[in-house]
C-alpha positions as CSV (number, residue, x, y, z in Angstrom):
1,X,268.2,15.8,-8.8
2,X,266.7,14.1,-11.9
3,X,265.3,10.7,-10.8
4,X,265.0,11.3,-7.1
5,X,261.1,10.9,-5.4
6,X,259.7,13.8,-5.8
7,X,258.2,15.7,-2.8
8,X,257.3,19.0,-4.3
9,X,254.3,21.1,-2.5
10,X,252.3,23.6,-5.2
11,X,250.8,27.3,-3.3
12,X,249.5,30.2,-4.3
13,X,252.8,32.3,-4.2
14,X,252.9,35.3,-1.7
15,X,254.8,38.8,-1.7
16,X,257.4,37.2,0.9
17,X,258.3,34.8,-1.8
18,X,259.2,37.1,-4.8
19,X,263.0,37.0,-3.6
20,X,262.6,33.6,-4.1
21,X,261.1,33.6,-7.4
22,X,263.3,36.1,-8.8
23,X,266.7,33.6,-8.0
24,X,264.8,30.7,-9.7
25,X,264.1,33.0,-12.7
26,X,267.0,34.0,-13.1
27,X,269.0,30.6,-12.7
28,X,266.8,28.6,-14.5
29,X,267.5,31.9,-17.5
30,X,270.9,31.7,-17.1
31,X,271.0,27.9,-17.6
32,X,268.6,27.2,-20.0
33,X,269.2,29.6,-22.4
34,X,273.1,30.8,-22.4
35,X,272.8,31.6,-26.2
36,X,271.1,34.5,-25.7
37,X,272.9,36.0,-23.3
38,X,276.6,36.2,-25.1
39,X,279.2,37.7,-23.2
40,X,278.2,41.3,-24.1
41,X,274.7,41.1,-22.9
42,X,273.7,42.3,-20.3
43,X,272.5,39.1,-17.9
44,X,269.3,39.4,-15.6
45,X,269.7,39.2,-12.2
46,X,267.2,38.6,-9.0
47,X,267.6,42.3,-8.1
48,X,266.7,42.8,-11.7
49,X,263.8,40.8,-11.9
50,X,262.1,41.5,-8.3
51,X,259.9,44.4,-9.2
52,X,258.4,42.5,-12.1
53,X,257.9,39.5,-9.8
54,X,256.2,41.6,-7.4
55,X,253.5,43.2,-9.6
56,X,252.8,39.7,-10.9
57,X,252.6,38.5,-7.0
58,X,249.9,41.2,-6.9
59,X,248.5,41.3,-9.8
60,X,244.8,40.6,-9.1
61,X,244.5,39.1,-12.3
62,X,246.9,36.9,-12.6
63,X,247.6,34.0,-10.8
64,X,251.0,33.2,-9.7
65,X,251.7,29.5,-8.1
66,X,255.3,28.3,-6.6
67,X,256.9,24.7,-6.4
68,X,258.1,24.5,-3.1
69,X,260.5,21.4,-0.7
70,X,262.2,23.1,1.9
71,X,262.2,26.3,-0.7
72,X,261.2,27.4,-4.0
73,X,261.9,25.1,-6.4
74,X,259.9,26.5,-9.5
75,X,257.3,29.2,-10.0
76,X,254.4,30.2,-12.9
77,X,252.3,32.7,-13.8
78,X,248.8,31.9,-14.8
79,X,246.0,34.2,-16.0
80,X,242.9,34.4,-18.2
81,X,243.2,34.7,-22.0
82,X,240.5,34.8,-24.2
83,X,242.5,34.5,-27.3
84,X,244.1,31.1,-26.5
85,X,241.6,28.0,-27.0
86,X,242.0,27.1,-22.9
87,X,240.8,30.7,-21.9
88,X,243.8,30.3,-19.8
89,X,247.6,31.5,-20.7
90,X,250.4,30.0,-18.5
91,X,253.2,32.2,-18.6
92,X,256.6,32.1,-16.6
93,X,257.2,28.8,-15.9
94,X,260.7,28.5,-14.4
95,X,262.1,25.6,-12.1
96,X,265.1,25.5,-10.3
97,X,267.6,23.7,-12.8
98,X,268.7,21.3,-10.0
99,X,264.8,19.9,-10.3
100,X,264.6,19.8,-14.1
101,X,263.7,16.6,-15.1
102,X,261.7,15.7,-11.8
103,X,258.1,17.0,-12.8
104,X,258.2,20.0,-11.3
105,X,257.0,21.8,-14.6
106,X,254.3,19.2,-15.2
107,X,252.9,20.3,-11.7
108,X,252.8,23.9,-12.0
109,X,251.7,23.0,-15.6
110,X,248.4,21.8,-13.7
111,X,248.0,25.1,-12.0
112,X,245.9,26.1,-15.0
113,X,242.7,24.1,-14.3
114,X,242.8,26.4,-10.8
115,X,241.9,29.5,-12.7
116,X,239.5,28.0,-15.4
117,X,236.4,29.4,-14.6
């Protein structure tokens, strides 16, 4: 996908889409990162990460925000942090690894200024 017009919506994520979520996690894991997951580690999965996904999705506190096309494409977590010099932590960004390299990232990125208060 990298280099193809990008047409990438960003919403505040809902509990439908933690399936979702969980597959881009884990993909975008799996890919990016292969060293630390040798062949005797134990590999996340989406079943794997879908509880954590869902107390994030509603979390009160935290903000989480998807990429979306026709689906999911990347997803991050955003929430208030008064130890970093924003106020604002952004925390779980993942994008689909067929969208790296189109902006998706620099998107959800954005998110935080939606939560600066």
């Amino acid at each position: 996908m990298v280099g193809k017009p990008l047409s990438v919506g960003i919403r505040s994520a809902v509990a439908a889409d933690v399936e979702a979520i969980a597959v881009v996690h884990c993909r975008a894991a799996l890919v990016g990162f292969p060293e630390i997951f040798p062949p005797t580690a134990t590999k996340p999965t989406p079943a794997s990460l879908r509880s954590r996904w869902h107390e994030l999705v509603t979390d009160p506190v935290a903000s989480v925000f998807v990429a979306e096309t026709t689906s999911v494409v990347g997803c991050v977590v955003v929430r208030e942090e008064p130890t970093v010099p924003s106020g604002v932590l952004l925390d779980r960004l993942y994008i689909e690894p067929d969208w790296w390299g189109n902006g998706v990232g620099s998107l959800l990125r954005a998110c935080q200024v939606l939560c600066v208060r």
